[in-house]
C-alpha positions as CSV (number, residue, x, y, z in Angstrom):
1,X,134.6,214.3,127.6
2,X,133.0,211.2,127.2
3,X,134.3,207.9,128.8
4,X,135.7,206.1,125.1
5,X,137.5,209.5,125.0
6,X,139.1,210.0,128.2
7,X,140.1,205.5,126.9
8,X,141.8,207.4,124.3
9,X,143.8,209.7,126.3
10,X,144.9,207.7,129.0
11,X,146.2,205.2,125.8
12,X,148.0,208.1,124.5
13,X,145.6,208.0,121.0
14,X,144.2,211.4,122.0
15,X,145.3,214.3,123.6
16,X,143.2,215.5,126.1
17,X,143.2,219.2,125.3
18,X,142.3,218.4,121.7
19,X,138.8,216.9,123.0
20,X,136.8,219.0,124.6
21,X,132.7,217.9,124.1
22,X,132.5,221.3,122.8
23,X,134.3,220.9,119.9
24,X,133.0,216.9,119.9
25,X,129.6,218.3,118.8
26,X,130.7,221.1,116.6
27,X,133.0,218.5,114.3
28,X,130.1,216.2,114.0
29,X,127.3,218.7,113.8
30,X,129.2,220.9,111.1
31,X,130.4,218.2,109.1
32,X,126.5,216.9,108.7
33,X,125.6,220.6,108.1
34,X,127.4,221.0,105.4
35,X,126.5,217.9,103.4
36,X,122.6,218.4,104.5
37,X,123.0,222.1,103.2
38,X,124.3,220.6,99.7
39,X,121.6,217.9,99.8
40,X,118.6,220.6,100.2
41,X,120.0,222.9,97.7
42,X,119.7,220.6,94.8
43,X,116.6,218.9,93.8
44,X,117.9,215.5,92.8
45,X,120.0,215.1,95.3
46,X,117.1,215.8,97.6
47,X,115.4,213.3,96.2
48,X,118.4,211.0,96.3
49,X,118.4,211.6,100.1
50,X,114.7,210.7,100.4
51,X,115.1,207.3,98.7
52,X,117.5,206.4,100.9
53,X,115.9,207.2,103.7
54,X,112.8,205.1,102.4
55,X,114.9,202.4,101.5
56,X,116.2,202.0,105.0
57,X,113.3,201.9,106.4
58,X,111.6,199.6,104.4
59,X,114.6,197.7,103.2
60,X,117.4,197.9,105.8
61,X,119.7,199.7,103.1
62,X,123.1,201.2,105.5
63,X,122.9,205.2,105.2
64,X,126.0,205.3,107.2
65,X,128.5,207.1,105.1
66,X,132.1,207.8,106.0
67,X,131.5,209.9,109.2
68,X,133.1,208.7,112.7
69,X,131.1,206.3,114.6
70,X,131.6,207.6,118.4
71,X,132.1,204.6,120.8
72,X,128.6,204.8,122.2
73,X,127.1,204.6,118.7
74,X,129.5,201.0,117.5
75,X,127.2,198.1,117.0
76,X,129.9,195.6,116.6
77,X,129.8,192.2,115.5
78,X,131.5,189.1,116.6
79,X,135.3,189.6,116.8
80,X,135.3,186.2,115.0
81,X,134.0,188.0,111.8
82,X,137.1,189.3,111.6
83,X,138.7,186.5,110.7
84,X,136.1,184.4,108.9
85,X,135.1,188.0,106.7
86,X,138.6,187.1,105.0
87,X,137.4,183.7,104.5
88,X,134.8,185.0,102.4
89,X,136.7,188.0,100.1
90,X,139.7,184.9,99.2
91,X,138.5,181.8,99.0
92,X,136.5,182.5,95.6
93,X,136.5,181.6,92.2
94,X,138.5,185.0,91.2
95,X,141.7,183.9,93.4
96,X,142.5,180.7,91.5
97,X,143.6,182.9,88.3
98,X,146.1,184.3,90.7
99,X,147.2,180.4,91.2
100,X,147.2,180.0,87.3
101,X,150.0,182.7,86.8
102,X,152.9,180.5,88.3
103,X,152.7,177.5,85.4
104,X,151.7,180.2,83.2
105,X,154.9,181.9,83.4
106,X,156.7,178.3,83.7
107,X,157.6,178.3,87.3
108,X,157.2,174.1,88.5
109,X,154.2,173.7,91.3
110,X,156.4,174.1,94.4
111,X,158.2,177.3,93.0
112,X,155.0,179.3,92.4
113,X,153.4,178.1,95.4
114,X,156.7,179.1,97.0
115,X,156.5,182.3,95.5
116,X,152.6,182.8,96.7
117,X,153.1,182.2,100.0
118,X,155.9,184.8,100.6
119,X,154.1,186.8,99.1
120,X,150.4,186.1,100.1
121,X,152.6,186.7,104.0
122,X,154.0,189.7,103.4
123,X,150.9,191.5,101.9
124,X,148.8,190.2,104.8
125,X,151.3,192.4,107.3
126,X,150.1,195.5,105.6
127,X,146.4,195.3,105.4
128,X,146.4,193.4,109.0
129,X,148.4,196.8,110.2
130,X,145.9,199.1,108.7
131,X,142.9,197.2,110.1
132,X,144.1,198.2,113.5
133,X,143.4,201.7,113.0
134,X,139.7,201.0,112.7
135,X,138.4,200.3,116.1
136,X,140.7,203.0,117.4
137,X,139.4,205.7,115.7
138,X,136.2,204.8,114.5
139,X,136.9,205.8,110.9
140,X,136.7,204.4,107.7
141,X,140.5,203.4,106.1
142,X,140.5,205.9,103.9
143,X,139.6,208.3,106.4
144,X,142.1,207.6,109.1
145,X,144.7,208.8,106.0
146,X,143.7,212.5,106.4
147,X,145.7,212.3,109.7
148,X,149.2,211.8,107.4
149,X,147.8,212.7,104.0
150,X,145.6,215.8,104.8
151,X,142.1,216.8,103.7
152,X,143.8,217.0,99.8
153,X,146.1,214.7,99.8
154,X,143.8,211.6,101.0
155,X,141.6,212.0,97.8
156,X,144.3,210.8,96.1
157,X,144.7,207.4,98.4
158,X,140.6,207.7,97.8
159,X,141.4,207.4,93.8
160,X,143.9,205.0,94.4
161,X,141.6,202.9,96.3
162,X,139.1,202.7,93.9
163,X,141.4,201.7,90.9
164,X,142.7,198.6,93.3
165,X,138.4,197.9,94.2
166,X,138.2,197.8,89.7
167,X,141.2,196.1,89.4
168,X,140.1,193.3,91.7
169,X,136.0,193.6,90.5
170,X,137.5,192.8,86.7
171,X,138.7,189.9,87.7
172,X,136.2,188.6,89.2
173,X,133.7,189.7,86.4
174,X,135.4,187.9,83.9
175,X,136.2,185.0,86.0
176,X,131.9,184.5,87.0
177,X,131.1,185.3,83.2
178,X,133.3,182.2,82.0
179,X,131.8,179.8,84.7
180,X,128.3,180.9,83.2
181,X,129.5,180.5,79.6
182,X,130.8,177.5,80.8
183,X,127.0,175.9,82.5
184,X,125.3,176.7,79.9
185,X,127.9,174.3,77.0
186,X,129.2,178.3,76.2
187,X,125.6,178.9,74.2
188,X,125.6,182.0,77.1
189,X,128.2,185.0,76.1
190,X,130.6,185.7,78.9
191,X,129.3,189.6,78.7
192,X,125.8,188.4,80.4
193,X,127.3,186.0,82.7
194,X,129.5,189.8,83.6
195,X,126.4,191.6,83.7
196,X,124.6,189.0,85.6
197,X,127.2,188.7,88.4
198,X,127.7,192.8,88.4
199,X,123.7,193.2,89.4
200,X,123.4,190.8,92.3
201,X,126.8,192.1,93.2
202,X,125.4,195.5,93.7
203,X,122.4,195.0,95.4
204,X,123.6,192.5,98.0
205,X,126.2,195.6,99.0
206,X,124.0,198.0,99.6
207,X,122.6,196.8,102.6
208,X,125.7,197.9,104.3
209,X,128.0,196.8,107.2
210,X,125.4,194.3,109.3
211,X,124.5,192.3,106.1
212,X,127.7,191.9,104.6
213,X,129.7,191.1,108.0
214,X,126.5,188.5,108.4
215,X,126.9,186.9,104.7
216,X,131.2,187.0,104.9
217,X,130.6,185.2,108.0
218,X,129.3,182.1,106.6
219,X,130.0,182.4,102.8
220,X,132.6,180.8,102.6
221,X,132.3,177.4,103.4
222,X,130.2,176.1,100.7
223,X,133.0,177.3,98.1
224,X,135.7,176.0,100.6
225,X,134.3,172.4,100.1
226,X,133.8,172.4,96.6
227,X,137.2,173.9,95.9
228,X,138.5,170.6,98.2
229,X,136.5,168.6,95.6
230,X,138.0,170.1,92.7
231,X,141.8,169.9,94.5
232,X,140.9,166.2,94.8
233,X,139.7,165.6,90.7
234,X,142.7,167.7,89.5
235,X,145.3,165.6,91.3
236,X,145.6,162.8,89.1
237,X,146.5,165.0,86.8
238,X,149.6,167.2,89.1
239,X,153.0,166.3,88.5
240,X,154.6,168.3,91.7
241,X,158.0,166.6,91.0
242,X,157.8,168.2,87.2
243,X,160.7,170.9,86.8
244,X,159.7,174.6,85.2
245,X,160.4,175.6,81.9
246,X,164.2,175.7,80.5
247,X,165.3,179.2,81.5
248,X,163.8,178.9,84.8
249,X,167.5,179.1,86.7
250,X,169.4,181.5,87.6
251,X,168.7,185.8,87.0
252,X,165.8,184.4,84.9
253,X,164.3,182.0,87.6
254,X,164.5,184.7,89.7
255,X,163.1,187.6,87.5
256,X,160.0,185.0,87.9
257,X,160.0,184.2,91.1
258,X,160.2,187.5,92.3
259,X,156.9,188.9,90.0
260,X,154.6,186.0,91.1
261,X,155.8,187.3,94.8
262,X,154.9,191.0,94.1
263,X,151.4,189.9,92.4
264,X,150.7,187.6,95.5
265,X,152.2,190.8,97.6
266,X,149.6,193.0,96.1
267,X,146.6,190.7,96.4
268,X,146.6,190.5,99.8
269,X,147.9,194.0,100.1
270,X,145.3,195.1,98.5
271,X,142.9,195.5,101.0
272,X,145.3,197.5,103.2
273,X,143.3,200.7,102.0
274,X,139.7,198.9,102.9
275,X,139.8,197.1,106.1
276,X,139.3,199.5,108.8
277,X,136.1,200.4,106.3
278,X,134.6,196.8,108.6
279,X,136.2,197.4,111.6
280,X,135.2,200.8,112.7
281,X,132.5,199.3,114.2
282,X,134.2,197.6,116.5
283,X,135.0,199.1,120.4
284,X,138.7,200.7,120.9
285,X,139.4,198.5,123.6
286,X,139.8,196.0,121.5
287,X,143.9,194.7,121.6
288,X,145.3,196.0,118.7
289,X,147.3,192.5,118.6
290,X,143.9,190.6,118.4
291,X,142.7,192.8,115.3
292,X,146.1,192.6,113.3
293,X,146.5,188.3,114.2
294,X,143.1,187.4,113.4
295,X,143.1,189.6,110.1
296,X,146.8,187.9,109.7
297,X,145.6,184.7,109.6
298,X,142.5,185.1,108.3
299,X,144.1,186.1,104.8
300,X,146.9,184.0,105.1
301,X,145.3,180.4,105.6
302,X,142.0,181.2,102.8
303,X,144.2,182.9,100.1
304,X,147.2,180.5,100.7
305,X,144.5,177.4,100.1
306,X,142.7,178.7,97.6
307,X,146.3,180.0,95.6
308,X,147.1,176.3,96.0
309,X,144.5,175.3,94.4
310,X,144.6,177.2,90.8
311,X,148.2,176.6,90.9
312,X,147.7,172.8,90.6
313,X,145.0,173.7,88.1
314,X,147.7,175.9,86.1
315,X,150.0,172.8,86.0
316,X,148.3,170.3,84.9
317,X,146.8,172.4,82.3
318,X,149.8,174.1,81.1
319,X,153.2,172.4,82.6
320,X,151.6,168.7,82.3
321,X,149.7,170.0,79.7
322,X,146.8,167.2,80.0
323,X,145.6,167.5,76.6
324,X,141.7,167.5,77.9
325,X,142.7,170.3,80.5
326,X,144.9,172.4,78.0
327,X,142.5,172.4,75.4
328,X,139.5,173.5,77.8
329,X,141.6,176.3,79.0
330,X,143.1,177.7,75.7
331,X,139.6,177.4,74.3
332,X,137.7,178.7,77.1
333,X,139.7,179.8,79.6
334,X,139.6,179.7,83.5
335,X,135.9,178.9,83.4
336,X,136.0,175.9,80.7
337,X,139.2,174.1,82.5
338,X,137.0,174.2,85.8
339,X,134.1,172.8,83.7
340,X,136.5,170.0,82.4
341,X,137.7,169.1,85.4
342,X,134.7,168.3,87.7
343,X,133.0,165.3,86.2
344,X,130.6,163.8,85.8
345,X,128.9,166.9,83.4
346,X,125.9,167.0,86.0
347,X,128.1,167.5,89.1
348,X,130.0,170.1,87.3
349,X,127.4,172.5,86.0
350,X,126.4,172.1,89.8
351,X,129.7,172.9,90.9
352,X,129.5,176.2,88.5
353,X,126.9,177.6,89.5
354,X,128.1,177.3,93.4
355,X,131.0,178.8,92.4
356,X,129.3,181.8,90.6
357,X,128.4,183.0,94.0
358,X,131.6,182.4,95.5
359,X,132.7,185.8,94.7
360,X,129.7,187.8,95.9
361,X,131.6,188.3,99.2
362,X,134.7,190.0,97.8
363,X,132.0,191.7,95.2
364,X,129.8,193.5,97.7
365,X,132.8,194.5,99.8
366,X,134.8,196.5,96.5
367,X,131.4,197.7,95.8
368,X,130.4,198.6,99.4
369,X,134.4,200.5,100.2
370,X,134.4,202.0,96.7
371,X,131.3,204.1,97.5
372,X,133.0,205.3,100.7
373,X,135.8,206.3,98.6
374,X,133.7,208.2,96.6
375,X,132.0,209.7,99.4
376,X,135.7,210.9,100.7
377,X,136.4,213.1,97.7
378,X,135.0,215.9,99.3
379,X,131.0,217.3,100.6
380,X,129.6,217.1,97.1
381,X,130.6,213.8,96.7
382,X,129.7,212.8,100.1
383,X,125.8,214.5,99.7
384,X,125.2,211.6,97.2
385,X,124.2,208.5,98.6
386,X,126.8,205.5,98.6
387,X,124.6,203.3,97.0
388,X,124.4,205.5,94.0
389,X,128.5,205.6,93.6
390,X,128.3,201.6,94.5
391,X,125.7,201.7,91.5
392,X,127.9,204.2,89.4
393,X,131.0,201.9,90.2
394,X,129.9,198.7,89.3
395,X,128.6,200.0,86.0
396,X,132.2,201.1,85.2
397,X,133.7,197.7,86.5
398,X,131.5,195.5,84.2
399,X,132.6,197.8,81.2
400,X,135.8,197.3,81.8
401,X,135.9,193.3,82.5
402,X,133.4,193.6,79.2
403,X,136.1,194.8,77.4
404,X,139.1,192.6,78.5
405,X,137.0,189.8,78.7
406,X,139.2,187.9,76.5
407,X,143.0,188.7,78.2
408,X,142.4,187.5,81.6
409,X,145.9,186.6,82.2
410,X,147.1,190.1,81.3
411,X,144.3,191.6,83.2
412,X,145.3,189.9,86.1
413,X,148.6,190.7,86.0
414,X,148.5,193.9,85.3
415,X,146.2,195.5,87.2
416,X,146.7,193.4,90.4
417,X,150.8,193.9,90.3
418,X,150.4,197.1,89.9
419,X,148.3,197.7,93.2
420,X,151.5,196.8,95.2
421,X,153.5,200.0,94.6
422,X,151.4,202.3,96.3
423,X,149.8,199.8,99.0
424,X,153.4,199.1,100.5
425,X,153.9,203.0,100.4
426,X,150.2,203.2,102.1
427,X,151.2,201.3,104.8
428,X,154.7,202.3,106.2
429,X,153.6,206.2,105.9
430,X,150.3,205.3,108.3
431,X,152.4,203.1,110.2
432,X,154.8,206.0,110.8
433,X,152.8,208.7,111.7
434,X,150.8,206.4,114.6
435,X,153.8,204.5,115.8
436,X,156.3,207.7,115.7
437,X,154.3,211.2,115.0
438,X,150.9,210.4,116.8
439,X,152.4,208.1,120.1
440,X,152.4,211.2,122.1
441,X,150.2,213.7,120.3
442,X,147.5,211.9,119.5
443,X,144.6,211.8,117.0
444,X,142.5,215.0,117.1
445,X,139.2,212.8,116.6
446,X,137.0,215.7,115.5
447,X,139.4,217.1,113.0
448,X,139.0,214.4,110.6
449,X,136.7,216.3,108.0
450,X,138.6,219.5,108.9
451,X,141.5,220.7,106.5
452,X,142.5,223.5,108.9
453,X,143.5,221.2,111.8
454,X,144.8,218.5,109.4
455,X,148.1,218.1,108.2
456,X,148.7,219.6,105.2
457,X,150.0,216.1,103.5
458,X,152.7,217.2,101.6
459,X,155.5,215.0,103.3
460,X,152.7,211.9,102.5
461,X,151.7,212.7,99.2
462,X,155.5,213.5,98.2
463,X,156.9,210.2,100.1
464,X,153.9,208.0,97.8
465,X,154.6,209.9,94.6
466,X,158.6,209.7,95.1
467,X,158.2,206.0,96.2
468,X,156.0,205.2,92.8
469,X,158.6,207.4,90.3
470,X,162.0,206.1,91.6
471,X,160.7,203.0,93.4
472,X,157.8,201.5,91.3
473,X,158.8,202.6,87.9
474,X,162.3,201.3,87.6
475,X,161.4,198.4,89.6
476,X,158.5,197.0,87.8
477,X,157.6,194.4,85.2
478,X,154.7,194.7,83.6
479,X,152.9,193.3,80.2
480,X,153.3,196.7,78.5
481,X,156.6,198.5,80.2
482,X,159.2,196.6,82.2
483,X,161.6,199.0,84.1
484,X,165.2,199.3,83.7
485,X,166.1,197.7,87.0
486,X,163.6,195.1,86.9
487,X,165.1,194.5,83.1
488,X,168.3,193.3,84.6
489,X,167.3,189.8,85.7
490,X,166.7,189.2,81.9
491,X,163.5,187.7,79.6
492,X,160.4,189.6,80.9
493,X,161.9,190.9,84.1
494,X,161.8,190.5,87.6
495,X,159.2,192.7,89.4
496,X,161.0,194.5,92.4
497,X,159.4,197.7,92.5
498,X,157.2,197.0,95.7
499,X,160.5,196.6,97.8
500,X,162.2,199.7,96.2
501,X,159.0,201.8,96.8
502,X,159.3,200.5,100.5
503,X,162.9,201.7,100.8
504,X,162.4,205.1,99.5
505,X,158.8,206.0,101.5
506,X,160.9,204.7,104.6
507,X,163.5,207.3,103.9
508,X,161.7,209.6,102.7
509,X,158.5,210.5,105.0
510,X,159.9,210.4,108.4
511,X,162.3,213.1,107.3
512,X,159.7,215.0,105.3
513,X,157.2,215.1,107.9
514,X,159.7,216.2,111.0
515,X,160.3,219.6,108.5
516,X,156.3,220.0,107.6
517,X,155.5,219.0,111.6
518,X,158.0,221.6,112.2
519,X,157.1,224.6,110.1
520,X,153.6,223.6,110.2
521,X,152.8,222.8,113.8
522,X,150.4,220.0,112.3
C-alpha cells in the first residue's frame, strides 16, 4: 500500500482491505489494456493515438484522459489557482447577458442584483462541494459519480454535463460574434465572429490541465479592468432609485424574482459537474475546507462583479431606456450596446477586441471537461483522443449559437435555467453518499472503471430522474413550457423547480440507497 493510500485509510476515505497494491496495479493496468486493445484494433484510431502522441511531444498537447492520477504521479499547481481559475471562467463578456436578464424582465437595479447574488451564493455551495472530491480521489468530476451513479448510470451525469458545457459555449459564441460584428461598424456577420472565437477556443484547450490552470491564472485581470471602465461610462446613465415595471409586486414580483435567482443558481451551479476535472491534480492532504472556501469565493466575488455590471448595462438600456443605449441594443444586441457605451469609437473597438478574449478561459475549460465527458461514456469512447471530442464538440456548439444567433435572451434563459434542475440533484446525491454512505466504508480507488465493484446506480439515477419529473417539471418556468406550480405566482411564472428537485433527491436517495446498499452489498 502506498503511503497517499494508507493517508486515505487512516482519513476514513479508504478502506484498507479494499487496497491492496495488488489489485492497485491490476485496476490501472486493465483499465489501460482495454482502451490500448481498442486503439490497436482499428486503424484510425491507431492513427489517432499516434498523433497525439506526436503532438505531445512536439507541442505539449495533455494525453491525460479521465484515468486516476495516483498521489505520486499529481503535478499540482499553486493552491491559489484555485481561486483566481474562477476569476477567469466569470468575469467574461458571456456573464453580463446573465446581468441583462433582470431589467429585461422588469425587475429595478437592486431587485435583480438582489436576486443574482442569492443566487450566484447558493449555486457557488454546490460546485465548491463537488470540487472537494477532486484532490481526494484523484478523479475527474464526472468520474467520482460512478461511486453513487454506477458504471451506467454516470453516462447519464456524463450527457448531462455536456449539454450544461453547450449551453454555456452558446452563449458565449454569440456573445464574441456580436462584439466582432460590432468592431468592425457590423460589415462582419456575427456567424464568423462564432466561428472565429470557436477555433482559437479549441486549440488553446487542448494543451490540457498545465496550460489552462497557467492562462486562468492571469486572464482575468485585463477584462476585470476594462469591465471597471465600462461600469464607470454606463453610470451616468443608471437610475438605481428607478422602480421595476408595474406588476412587479406581489405573486408577480415574486414569480420574477425567484427565476432570475434559479438562472443565477444555475450559472454558478453549473460547474458542480466540472470542477474536480482541475483539481485532481492537487495532493489529498489538502483541507477540504481550503478547496470548497477558495472555490466559494472565487465564484462568488468574479460572477457577483461582473453580474453587476450587465445589470446596470440592462437598466439603462431597457428600464431608463437611454435612447442611444436602447436603440444599440434592440438593433444589435449585447455586442452593439457595449460598442455604444465605451466612447470615444477608437477606445471602444479597442475595448472589443479585449473583450473578445475575455471568454477564452471559460471556452477552453467547457471544451477541455466536455472531452473528458466523452471519454467517460464507456472504452470506445475513451480510445479516441480528447482532443478529437474537444474538436467534435465545439463544432456542435458553433452550430448551435449559429443557429440562435438572433434570440440571445431566450437562449440564455433557457438553456442556462434549465441546468439547475439536475445540478442541485448532482450535488446533494454526491454529498450523501461521501458524508453518510462512504464516512466509514470508503472509496474503493481502483474500482472506478469497474462496474462489478461499483454500485449499481439505481437509487442515484432514480433519485435525479424523480427529482427532474416531480421536482423540475412542475416547478419550472421556461420560454416554451411553464409548470403548473411555477404557473401559480401568475404572468410568466416563477421558476421554483431547483428547490423542489432539492426536496425530493433529499428524500428520495438516502432511502433508496440504504435498500440497494442492502440487497446489493455495494
Amino acid at each position: 500500500m502506498s503511503a497517499t493510500e494508507k493517508q486515505d485509510v487512516e482519513a476514513g476515505n479508504v478502506d484498507e482491505s479494499m487496497t491492496p497494491q495488488g489489485d492497485v496495479d491490476h485496476g490501472e493496468v486493465s483499465d489501460v489494456k482495454r482502451v490500448r486493445e481498442i486503439q490497436n484494433s482499428i486503424g484510425f484510431l491507431r492513427a489517432l493515438r499516434k498523433s497525439e502522441e506526436w503532438l505531445d511531444k512536439k507541442l505539449g498537447v495533455e494525453t491525460q484522459g479521465i484515468e486516476r492520477i495516483p498521489e505520486e504521479e499529481k503535478q499540482p499547481p499553486s493552491i491559489w489557482n484555485i481561486f483566481f481559475m474562477w476569476w477567469s471562467l466569470n468575469t467574461h463578456v458571456g456573464t453580463l447577458a446573465l446581468g441583462i436578464l433582470g431589467p429585461e424582465f422588469g425587475l429595478s437595479l437592486r431587485q435583480s442584483i438582489a436576486a443574482a447574488v442569492i443566487g450566484i451564493v447558493l449555486g457557488a455551495l454546490t460546485t465548491s462541494y463537488t470540487g472537494t472530491l477532486g484532490p481526494k480521489l484523484g478523479m475527474r468530476q464526472i468520474a467520482t459519480s460512478r461511486y453513487s451513479f454506477g458504471f451506467w448510470g454516470a453516462k447519464l451525469c456524463s450527457v448531462l454535463n455536456i449539454l450544461v458545457g453547450g449551453g454555456f459555449g452558446v452563449v458565449n459564441y454569440v456573445v464574441v460574434g456580436q462584439v466582432l460584428s460590432a468592431v468592425s461598424d457590423y460589415k462582419m456577420s456575427i456567424t464568423v465572429g462564432i466561428v472565429i472565437i470557436a477555433v482559437v477556443s479549441y486549440v488553446v484547450s487542448i494543451f490540457g490541465f498545465k496550460i489552462i490552470h497557467a492562462f486562468e491564472k492571469y486572464s482575468w485581470i485585463y477584462t476585470f479592468i476594462i469591465f471597471c471602465v465600462l461600469l464607470g461610462q454606463t453610470a451616468p446613465h443608471v437610475d438605481a432609485n428607478l422602480k421595476g415595471e408595474d406588476g412587479t409586486s406581489g405573486l408577480y414580483y415574486a414569480g420574477t424574482f425567484l427565476t432570475i435567482l434559479a438562472i443565477n443558481f444555475s450559472n454558478a451551479s453549473g460547474w458542480c459537474s466540472i470542477a474536480a476535472d482541475y483539481y485532481c491534480n492537487f495532493p489529498s492532504t489538502i483541507p477540504a475546507w481550503k478547496t470548497f472556501f477558495l472555490t466559494f469565493w472565487g465564484i462568488v466575488i468574479p460572477t457577483t462583479f461582473t453580474i453587476t455590471v450587465g445589470t446596470c448595462l440592462g437598466n439603462a438600456a431597457m428600464s431608463v431606456a437611454y435612447p442611444p443605449y436602447a436603440d444599440a441594443y434592440d438593433n444589435h444586441g449585447l455586442g452593439g450596446l457595449i460598442a455604444e457605451i465605451y466612447h470615444p469609437r477608437g477606445w471602444s473597438k479597442f475595448c472589443l477586441v479585449l473583450l473578445t478574449f475575455s471568454v477564452l478561459g471559460n471556452n477552453i475549460a467547457i471544451n477541455y471537461s466536455s472531452g473528458l465527458s466523452l471519454q467517460l461514456l464507456g472504452h470506445h469512447f475513451h480510445a479516441v483522443p480528447r482532443f478529437i471530442w474537444s474538436l467534435a464538440f465545439a463544432i456542435v456548439v458553433a452550430v448551435l449559437a449559429i443557429a440562435g444567433q438572433e434570440n440571445l435572451s431566450a437562449v440564455v434563459n433557457d438553456f442556462v435555467s434549465l441546468l439547475g434542475y439536475w445540478t442541485v440533484s448532482f450535488t446533494l446525491i454526491l454529498l450523501i453518499e461521501d458524508q453518510v454512505y462512504r464516512r466509514h466504508d470508503g472509496y474503493e480507488l481502483t474500482a472506478w472503471d469497474q462496474p462489478d465493484k461499483l454500485p449499481w446506480g439505481l437509487a442515484a439515477t432514480s433519485a435525479l430522474i424523480a427529482a427532474y419529473c416531480a421536482g423540475g417539471v412542475p416547478g419550472m418556468s421556461q420560454t416554451w413550457y411553464v409548470g403548473p406550480i411555477a404557473a401559480k405566482f401568475g404572468g410568466d411564472g416563477g421558476d421554483v423547480g431547483i428547490y423542489m428537485s432539492g426536496a425530493i433527491t433529499l428524500i428520495w436517495y438516502p432511502v433508496a440507497r440504504y435498500f440497494e446498499k442492502k440487497y446489493t452489498g455495494k
